[in-house]
Backbone bond lengths (Angstrom), bond angles and torsions (degrees), N, CA, C in turn:
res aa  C-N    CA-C-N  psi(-1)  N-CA   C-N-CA  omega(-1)  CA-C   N-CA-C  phi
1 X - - - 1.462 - - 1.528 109.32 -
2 X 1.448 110.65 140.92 1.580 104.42 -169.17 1.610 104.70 -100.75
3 X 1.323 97.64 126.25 1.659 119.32 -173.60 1.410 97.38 -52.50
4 X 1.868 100.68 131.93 1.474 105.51 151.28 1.470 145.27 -61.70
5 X 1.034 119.27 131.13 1.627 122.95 174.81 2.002 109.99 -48.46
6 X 1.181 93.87 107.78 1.688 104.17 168.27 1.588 97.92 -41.28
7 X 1.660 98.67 143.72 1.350 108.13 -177.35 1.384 101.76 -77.89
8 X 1.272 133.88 -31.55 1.562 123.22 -174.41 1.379 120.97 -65.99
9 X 1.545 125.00 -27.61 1.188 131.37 146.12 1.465 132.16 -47.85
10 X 1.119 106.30 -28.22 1.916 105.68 153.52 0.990 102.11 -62.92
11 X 1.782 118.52 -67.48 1.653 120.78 -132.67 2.139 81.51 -74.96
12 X 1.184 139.32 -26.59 1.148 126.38 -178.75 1.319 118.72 -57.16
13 X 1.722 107.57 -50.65 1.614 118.31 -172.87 1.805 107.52 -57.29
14 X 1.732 123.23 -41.13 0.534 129.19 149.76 1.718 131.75 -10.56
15 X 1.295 83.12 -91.86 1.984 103.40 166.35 1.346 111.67 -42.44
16 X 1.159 110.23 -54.08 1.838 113.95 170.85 1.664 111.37 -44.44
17 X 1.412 108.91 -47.02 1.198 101.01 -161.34 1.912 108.64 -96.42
18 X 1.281 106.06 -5.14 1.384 114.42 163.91 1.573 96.93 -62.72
19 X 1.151 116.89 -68.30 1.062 140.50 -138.93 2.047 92.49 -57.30
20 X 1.311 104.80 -48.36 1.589 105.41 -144.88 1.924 83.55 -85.88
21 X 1.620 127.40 -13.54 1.022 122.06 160.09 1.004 136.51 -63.72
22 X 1.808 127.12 -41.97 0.957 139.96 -165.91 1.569 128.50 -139.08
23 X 1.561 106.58 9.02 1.155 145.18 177.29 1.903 108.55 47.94
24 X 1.265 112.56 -152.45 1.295 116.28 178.57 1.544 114.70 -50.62
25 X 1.042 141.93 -23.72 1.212 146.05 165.72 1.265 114.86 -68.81
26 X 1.645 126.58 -9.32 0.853 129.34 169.25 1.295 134.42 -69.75
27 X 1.669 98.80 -36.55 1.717 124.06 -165.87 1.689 87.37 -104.49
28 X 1.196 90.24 166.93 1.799 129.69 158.61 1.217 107.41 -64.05
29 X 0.914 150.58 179.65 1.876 169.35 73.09 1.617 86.00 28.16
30 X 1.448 106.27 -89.09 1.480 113.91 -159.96 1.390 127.29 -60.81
31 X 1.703 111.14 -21.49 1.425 127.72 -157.64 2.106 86.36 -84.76
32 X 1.414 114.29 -45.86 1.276 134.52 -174.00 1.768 97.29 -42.86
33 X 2.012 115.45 -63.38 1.022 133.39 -177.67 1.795 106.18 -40.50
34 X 1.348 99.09 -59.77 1.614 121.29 -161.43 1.369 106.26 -54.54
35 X 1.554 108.08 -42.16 1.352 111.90 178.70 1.646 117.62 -60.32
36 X 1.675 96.97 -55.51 1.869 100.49 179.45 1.825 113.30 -46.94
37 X 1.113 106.33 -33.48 1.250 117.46 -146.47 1.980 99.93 -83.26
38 X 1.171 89.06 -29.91 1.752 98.51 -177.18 1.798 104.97 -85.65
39 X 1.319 120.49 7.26 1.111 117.16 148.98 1.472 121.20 -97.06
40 X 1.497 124.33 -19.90 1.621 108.79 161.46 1.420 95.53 -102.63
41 X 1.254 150.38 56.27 1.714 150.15 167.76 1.528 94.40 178.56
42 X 1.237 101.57 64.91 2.028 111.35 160.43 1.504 132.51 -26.25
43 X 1.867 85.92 -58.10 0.971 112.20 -152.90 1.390 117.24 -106.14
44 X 1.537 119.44 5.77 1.491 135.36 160.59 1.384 106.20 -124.14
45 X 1.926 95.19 152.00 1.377 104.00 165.12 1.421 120.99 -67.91
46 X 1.100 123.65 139.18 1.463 136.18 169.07 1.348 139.61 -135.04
47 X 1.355 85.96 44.79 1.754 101.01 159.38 1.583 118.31 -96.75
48 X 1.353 98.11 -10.85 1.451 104.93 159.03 1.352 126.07 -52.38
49 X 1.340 87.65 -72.12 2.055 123.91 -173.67 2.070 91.83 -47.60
50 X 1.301 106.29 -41.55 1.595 114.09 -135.15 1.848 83.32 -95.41
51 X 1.160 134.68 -16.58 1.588 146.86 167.51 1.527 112.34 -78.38
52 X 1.418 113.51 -42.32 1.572 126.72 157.93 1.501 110.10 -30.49
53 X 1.229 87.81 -96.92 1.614 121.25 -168.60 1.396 89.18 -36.54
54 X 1.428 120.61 -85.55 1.765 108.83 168.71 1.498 110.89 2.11
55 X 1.101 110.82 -109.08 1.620 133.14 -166.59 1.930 95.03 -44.20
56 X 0.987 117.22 -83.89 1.884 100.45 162.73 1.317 111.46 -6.08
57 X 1.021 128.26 -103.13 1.500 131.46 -170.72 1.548 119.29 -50.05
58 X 1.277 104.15 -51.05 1.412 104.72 174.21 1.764 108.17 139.12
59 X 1.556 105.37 -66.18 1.215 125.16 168.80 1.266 120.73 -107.64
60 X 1.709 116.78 172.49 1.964 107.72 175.02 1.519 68.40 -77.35
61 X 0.943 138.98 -150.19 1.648 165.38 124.95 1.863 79.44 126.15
62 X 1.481 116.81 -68.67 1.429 116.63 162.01 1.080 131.23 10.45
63 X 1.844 88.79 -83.33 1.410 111.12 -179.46 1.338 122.88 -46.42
64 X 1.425 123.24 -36.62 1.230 149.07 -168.72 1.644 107.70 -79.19
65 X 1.437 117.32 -42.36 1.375 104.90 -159.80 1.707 90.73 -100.42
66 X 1.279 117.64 5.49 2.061 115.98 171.03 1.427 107.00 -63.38
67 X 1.462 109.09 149.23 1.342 114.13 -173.34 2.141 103.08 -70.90
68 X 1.124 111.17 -156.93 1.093 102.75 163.55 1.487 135.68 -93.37
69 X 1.728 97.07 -14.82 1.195 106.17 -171.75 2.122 91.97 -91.17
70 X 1.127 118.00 -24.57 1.757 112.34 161.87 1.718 100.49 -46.21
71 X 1.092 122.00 -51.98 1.434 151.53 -127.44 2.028 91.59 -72.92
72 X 1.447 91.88 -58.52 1.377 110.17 -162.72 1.450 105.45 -98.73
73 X 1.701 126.12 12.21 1.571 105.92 -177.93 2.210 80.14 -105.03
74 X 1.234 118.42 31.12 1.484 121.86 158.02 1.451 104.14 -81.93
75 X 1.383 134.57 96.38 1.484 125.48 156.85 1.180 115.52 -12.90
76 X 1.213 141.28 146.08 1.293 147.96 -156.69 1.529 133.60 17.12
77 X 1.434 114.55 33.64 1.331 124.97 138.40 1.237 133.38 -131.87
78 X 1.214 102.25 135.29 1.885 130.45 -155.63 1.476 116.98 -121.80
79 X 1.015 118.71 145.48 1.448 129.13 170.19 1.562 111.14 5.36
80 X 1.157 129.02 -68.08 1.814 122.40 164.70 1.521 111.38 -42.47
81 X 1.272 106.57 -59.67 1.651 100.76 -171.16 1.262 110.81 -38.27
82 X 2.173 95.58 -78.93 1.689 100.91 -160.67 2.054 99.26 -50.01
83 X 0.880 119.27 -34.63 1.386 104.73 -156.89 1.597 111.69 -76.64
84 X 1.183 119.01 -30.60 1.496 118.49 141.78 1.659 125.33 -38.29
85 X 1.221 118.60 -63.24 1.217 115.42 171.56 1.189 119.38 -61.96
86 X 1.458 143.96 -29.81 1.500 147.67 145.64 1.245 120.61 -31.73
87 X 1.529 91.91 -35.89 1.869 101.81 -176.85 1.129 102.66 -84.02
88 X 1.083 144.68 -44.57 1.330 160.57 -162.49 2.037 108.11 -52.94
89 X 1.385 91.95 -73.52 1.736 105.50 151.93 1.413 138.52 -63.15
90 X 1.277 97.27 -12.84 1.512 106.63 149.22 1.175 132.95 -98.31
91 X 1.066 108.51 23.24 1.490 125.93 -166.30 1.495 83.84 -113.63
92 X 1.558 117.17 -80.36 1.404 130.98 176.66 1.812 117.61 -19.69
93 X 1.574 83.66 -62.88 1.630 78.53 -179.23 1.703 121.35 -66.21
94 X 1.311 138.73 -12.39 1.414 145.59 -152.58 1.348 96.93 -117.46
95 X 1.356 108.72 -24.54 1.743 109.55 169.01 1.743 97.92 -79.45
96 X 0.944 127.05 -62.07 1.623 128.27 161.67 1.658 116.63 3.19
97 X 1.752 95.76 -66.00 1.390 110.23 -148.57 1.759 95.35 -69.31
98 X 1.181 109.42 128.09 1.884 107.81 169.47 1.513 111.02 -69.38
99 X 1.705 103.28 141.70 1.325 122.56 -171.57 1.366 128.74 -142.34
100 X 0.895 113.49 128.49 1.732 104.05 174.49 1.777 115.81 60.63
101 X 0.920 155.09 -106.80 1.383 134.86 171.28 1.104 108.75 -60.01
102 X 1.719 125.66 -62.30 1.084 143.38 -160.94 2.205 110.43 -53.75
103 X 1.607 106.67 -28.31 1.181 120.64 169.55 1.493 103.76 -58.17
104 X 1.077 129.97 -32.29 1.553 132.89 -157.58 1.828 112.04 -92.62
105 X 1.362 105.20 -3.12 1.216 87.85 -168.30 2.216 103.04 -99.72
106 X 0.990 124.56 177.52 1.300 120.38 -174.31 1.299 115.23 -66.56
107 X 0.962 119.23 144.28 1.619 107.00 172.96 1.874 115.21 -102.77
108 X 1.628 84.63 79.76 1.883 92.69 -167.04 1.464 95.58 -111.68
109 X 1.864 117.49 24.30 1.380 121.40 166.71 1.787 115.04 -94.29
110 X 1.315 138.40 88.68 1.091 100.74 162.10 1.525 147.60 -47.44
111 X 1.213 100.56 -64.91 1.452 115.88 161.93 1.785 108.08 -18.28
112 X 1.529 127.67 -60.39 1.393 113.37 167.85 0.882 145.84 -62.81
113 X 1.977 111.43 -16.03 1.508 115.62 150.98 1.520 127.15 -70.80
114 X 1.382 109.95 -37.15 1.400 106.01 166.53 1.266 124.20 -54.82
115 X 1.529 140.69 -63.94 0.870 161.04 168.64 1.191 93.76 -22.59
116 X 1.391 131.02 -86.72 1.327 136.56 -178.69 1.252 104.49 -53.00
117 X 1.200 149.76 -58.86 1.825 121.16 166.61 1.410 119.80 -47.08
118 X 1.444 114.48 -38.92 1.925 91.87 -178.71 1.610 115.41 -74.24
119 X 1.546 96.22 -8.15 1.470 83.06 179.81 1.872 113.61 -93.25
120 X 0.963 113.90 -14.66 1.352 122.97 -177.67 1.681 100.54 -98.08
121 X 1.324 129.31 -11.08 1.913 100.00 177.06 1.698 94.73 -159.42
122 X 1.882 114.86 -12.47 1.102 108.22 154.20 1.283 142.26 -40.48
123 X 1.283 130.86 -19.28 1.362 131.21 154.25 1.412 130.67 -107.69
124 X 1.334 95.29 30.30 1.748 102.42 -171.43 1.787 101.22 -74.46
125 X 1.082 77.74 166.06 2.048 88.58 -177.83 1.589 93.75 -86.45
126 X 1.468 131.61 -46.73 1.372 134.68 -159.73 1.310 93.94 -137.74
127 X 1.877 102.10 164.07 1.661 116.23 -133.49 1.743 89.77 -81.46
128 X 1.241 129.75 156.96 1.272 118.81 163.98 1.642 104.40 -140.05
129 X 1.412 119.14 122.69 1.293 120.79 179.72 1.976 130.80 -77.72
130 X 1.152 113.96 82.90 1.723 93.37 175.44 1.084 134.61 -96.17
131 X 1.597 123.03 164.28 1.268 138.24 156.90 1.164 148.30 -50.24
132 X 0.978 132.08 83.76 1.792 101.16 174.08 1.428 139.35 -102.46
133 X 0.749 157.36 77.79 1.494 158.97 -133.37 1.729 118.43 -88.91
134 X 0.903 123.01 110.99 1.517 119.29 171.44 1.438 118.08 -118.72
135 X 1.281 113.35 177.40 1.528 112.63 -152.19 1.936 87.05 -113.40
136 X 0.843 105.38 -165.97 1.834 130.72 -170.23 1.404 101.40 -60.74
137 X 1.538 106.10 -56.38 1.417 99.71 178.58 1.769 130.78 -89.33
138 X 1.462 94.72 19.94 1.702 112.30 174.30 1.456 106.16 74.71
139 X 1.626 120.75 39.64 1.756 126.83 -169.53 2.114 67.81 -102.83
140 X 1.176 83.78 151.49 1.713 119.50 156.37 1.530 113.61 -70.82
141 X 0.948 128.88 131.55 1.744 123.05 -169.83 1.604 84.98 -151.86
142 X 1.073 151.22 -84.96 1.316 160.59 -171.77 1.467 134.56 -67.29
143 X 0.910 132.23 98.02 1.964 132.13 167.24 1.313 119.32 -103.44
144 X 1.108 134.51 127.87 1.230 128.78 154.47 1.654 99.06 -175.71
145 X 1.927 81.13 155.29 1.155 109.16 168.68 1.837 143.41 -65.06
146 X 1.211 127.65 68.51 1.421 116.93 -159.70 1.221 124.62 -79.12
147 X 1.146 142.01 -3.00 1.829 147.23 166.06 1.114 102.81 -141.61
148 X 1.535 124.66 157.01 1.402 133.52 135.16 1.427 97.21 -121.70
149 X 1.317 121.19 161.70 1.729 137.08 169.37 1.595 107.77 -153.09
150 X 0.995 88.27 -151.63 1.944 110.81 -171.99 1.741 109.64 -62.89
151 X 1.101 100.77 178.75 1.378 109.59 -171.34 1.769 108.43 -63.57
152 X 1.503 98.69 -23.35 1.439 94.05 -162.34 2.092 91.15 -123.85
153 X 1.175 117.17 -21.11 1.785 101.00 -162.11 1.888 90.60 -127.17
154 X 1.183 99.28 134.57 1.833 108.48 160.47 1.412 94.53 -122.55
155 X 1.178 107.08 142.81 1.703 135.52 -163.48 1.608 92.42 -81.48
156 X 0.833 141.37 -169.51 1.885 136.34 178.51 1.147 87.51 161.06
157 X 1.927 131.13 126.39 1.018 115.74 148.75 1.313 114.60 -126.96
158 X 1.687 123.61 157.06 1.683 106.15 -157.24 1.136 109.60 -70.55
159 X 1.331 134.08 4.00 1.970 131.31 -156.59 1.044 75.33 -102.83
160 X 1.535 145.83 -38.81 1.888 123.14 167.46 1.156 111.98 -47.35
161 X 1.225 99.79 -98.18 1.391 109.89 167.59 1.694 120.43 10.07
162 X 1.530 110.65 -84.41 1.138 111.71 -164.21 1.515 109.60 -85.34
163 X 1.240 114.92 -20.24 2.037 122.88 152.13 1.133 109.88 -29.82
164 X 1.442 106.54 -58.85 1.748 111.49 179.19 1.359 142.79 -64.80
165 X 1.646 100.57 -51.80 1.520 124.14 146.11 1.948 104.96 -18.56
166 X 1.126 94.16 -81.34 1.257 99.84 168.03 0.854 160.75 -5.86
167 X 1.168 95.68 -75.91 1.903 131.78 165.92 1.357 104.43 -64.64
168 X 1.544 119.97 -40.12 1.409 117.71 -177.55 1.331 114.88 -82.95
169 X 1.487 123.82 1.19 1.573 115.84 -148.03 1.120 159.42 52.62
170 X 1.738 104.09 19.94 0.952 141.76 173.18 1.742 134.20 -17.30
171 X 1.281 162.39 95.64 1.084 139.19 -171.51 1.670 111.26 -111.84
172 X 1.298 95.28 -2.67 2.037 104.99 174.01 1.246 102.03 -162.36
173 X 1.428 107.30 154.73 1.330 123.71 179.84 1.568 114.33 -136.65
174 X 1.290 94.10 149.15 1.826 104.30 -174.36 1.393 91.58 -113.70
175 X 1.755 134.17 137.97 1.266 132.00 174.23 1.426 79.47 -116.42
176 X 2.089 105.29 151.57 1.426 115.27 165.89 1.672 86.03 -135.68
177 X 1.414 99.83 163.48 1.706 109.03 166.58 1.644 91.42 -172.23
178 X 1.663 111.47 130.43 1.448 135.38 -176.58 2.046 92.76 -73.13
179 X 1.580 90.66 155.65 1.162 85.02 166.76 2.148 106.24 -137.69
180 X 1.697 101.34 71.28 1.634 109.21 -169.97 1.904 102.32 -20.59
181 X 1.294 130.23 -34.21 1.649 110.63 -174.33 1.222 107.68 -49.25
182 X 1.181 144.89 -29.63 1.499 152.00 -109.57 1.483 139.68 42.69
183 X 1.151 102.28 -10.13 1.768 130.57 167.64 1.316 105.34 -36.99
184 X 1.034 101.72 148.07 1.466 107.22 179.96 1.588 106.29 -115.39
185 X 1.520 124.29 -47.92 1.037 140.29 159.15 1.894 117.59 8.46
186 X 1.255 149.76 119.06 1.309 130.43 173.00 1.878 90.72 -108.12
187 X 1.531 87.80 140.79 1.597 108.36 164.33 1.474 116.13 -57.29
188 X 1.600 106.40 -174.29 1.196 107.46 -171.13 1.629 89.31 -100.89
189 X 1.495 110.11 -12.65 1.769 90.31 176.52 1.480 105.93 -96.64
190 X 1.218 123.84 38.46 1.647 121.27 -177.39 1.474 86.76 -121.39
191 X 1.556 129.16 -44.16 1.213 135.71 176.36 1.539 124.29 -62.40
192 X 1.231 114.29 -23.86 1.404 129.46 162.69 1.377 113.51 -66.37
193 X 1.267 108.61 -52.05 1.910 129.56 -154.76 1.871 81.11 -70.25
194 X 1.147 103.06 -78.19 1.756 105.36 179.45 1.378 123.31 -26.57
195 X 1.637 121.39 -39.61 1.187 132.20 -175.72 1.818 113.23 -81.32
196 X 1.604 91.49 -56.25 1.801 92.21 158.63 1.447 117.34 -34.21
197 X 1.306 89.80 -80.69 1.714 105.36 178.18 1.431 114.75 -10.38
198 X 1.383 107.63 -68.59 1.772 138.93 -155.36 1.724 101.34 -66.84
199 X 1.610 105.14 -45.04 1.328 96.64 176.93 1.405 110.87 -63.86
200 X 1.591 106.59 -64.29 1.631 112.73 -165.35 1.528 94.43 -35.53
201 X 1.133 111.28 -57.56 2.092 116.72 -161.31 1.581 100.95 -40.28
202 X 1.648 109.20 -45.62 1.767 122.29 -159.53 1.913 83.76 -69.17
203 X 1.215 138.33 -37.05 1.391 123.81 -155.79 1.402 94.94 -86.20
204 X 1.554 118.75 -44.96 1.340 120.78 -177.95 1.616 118.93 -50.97
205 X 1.458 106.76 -20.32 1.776 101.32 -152.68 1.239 128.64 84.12
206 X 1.806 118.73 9.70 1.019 124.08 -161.39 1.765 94.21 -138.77
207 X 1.439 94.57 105.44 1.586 120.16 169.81 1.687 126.08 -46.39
208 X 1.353 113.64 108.56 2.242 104.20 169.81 1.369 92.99 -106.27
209 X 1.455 91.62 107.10 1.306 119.97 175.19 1.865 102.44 -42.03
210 X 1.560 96.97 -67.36 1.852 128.01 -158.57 1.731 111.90 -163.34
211 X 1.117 96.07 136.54 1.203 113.14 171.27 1.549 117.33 -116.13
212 X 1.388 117.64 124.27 1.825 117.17 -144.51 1.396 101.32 -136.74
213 X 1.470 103.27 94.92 1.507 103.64 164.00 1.864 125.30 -48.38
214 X 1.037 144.20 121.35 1.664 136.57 158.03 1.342 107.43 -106.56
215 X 1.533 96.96 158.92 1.348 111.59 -178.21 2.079 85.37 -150.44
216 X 1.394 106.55 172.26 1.482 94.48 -179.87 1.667 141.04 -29.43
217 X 1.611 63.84 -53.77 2.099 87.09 -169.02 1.887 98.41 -117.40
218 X 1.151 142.80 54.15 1.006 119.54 -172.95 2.033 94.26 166.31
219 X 1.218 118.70 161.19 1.352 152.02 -170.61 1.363 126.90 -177.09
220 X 1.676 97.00 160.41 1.913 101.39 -165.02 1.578 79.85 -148.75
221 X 1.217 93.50 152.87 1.589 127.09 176.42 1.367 98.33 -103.20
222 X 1.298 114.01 103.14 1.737 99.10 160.68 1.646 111.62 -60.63
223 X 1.450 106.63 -50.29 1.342 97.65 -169.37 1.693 131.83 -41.17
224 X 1.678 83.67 -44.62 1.414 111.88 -177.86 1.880 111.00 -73.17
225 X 1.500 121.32 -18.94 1.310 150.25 172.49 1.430 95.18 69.30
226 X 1.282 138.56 61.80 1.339 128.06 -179.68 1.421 103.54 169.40
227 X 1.782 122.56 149.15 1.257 134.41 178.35 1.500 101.49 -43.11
228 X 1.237 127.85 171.22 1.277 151.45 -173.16 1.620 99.67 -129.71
229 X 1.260 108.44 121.93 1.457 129.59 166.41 1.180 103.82 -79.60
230 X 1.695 121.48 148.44 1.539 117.92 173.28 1.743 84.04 -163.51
């Protein structure tokens, strides 16, 4: 007798084919999960697993920014899963980063620098400080990451900083640093670091644009002293 087709293999092909019609707007949060997930777990349903992890974390976006070892204390996901989903957000963020034409154009978007910081250190567990470097005519030329630390302090010192500036040819700089509490709030040593910064930059010839707290969903302008609307 010829074995029946598991029902989750409909309700998947299904989802697939919602999906490639009407794209992410098509699915749920979870239906989105269920789908990724039934390519590293074929052979089980996982709208279960993929409703979990949800409610676990809180949000998909969550799910996404957990380390692997968050990733894998989900009963039935293992080494394929989380590392798929790692890939997945690493995919996201590197599509983010501007390149090749797209490097050339000004960076007179906020909204695309933010975006691209909460997604690259906005969900970090501990603080991580970046760079950004632009040239004369405010093009993006430079990214990188210069500290990570503790939940609450990344070490930053300006002879990085402005080493780098440097090295890149820098004529302005954008500082970002996550703040994992969700706080938005900047300390009095983030308010210092900014002010240091700003002078040394003013003696150098080398412009701080902003210094931009992130947290997942949300950012503050110190300069500007207040959240940023987008």
């Amino acid at each position: 007798m010829k074995e029946s087709t598991p029902h989750y293999l409909g309700h998947r092909h299904r989802l697939r084919e919602r999906f490639r019609k009407g794209g992410r707007d098509a699915l749920q949060d979870y239906e989105l999960l269920e789908l990724l997930l039934g390519y590293a777990i074929p052979k089980k349903d996982t709208k279960p697993l993929a409703k979990e992890m949800i409610r676990q974390a809180g949000t998909l976006r969550r799910v996404f920014d957990g380390s692997f070892g968050d990733l894998e204390e989900s009963k039935g996901v293992g080494e394929y899963t989380s590392t798929l989903i790692k890939l997945v957000k690493e995919c996201i963020v590197r599509y983010l980063v501007p390149e090749g034409e797209d490097a050339a154009v000004a960076l007179d978007n906020p909204e695309a620098v933010i975006r691209y910081m909460q997604a690259e250190i906005g969900g970090e567990k501990s603080e991580h400080f970046m760079l950004l470097c632009l040239n004369s005519a405010g093009h993006l030329i430079h990214i990188e990451r210069l500290s990570e630390g503790t939940v609450n302090t990344a070490h930053v010192y300006p002879r990085e900083v402005f080493k780098t500036a440097l090295m890149k040819g820098a004529s302005a700089l954008i500082l970002v640093h996550n703040h994992p509490s969700g706080t938005l709030s900047p300390s009095s040593h983030d308010e210092r670091l900014t002010r240091s910064l700003s002078e040394l930059g003013e003696s150098l010839g080398i412009a701080v644009h902003d210094h931009i707290i992130v947290t997942r969903d949300k950012a503050y302008s110190i300069k500007l002293g207040r959240t940023i609307q987008y």
